[in-house]
C-alpha positions as CSV (number, residue, x, y, z in Angstrom):
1,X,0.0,0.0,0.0
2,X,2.8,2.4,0.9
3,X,4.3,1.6,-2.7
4,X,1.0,2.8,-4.6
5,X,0.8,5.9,-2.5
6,X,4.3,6.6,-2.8
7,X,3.6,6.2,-7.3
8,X,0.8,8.1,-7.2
9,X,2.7,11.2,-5.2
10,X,5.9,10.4,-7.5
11,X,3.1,11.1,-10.9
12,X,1.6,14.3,-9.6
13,X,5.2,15.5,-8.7
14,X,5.9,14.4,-12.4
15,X,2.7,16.1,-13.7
16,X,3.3,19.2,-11.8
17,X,6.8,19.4,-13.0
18,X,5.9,18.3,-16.5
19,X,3.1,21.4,-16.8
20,X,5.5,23.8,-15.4
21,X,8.5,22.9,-17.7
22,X,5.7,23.5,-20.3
23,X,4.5,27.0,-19.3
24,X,7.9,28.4,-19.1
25,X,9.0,26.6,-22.4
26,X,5.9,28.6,-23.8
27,X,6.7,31.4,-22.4
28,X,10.2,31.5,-24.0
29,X,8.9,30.8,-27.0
30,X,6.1,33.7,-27.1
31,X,9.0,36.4,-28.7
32,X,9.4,34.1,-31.3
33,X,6.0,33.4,-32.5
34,X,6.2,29.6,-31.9
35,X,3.9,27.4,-30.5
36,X,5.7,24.1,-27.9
37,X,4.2,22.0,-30.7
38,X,5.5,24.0,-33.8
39,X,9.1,24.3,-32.0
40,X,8.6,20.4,-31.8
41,X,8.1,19.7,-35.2
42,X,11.4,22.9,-36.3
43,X,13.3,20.5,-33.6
44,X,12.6,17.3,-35.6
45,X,13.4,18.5,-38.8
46,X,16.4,20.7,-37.7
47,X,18.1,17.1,-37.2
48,X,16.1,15.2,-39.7
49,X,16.5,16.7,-42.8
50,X,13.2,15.6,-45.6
51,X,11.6,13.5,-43.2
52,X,8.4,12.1,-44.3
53,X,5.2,13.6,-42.3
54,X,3.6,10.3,-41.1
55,X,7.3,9.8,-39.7
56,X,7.1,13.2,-37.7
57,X,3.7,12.4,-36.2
58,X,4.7,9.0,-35.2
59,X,8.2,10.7,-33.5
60,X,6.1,13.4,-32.1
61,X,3.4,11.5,-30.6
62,X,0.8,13.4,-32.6
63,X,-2.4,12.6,-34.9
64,X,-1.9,13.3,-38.8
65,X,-4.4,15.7,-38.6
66,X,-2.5,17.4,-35.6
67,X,0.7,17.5,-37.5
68,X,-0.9,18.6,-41.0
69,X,-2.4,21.6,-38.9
70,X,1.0,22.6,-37.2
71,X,3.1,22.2,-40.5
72,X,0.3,24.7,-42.8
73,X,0.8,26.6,-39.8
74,X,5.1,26.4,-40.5
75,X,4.8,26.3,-44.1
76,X,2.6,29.9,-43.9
77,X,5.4,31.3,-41.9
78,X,7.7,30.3,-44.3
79,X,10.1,27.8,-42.1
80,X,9.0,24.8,-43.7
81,X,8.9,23.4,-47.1
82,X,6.5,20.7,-47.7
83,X,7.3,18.8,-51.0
84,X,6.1,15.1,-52.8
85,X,8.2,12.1,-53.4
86,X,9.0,12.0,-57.3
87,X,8.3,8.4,-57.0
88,X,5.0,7.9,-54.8
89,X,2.9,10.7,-54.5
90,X,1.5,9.9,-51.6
91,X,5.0,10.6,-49.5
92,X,5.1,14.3,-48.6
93,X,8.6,15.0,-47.0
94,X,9.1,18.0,-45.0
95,X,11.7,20.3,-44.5
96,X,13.2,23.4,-42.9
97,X,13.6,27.0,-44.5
98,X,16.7,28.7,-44.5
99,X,14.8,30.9,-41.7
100,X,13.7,28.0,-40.1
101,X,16.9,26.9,-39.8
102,X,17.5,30.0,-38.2
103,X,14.6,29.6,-35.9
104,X,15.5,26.1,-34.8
105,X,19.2,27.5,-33.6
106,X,17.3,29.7,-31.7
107,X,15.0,27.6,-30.0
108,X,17.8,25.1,-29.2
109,X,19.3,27.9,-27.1
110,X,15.9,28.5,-25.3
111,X,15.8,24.6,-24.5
112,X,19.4,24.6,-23.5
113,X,18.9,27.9,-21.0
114,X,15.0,25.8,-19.9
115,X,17.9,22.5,-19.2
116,X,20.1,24.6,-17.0
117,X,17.4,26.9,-15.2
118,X,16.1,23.2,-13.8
119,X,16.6,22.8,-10.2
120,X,18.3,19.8,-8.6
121,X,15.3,18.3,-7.4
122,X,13.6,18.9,-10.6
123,X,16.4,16.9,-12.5
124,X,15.8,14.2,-10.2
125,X,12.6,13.8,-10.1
126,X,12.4,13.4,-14.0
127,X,15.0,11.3,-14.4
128,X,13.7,9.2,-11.8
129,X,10.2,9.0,-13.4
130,X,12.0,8.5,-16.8
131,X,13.6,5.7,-15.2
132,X,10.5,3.8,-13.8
133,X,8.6,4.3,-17.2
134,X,11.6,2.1,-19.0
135,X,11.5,-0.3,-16.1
């Protein structure tokens, strides 16, 4: 019994850590006009150059339709390219803008400064949830 209580208080500490790394990652992003979800995606394709969009949904943990929203979104702003496989039509492969590029340099800052501005306590509480989700 004091195991389960002692999970369910380690979650809600992840949670509460989780939502919080989220707001402030959000808020670092707000002078760049980039959404967490669109920084994701700038991430992904920053080191994976013409990767295919169901790819990116499946690495990202997102629906098609979620993905396909973000990248009109990234392709209007001009950091993406979206383009179709010569061979198949069906295969769109995605890619970053020269000012995408850019952009994802900058973001990877932000995340770096979010790493470092992580408390002790922080650090091991989420690598020790981390640890018990690959256990």
């Amino acid at each position: 019994m004091r195991r389960a209580a002692r999970t369910g208080d380690d979650k809600r500490i992840l949670l509460v850590l989780l939502l919080r790394l989220v707001g402030d990652f959000r808020k670092t992003l707000e002078p760049l006009r980039v959404t967490p979800s669109q920084a994701g995606v700038l991430l992904l394709l920053h080191h994976h150059a013409d990767a295919r969009v169901t790819n990116t949904a499946t690495e990202l943990g997102v629906s098609l339709a979620t993905l396909s929203r973000t990248v009109t979104a990234l392709v209007h702003k001009g950091w993406v390219a979206k383009r179709r496989a010569v061979k198949d039509d069906r295969v769109v492969a995605l890619s970053l803008t020269r000012r995408g590029h850019t952009l994802a340099c900058h973001i990877e800052q932000r995340v770096r400064h979010a790493e470092v501005t992580l408390t002790e306590q922080d650090r091991r509480d989420l690598h020790m949830s981390l640890k018990d989700s690959h256990a």
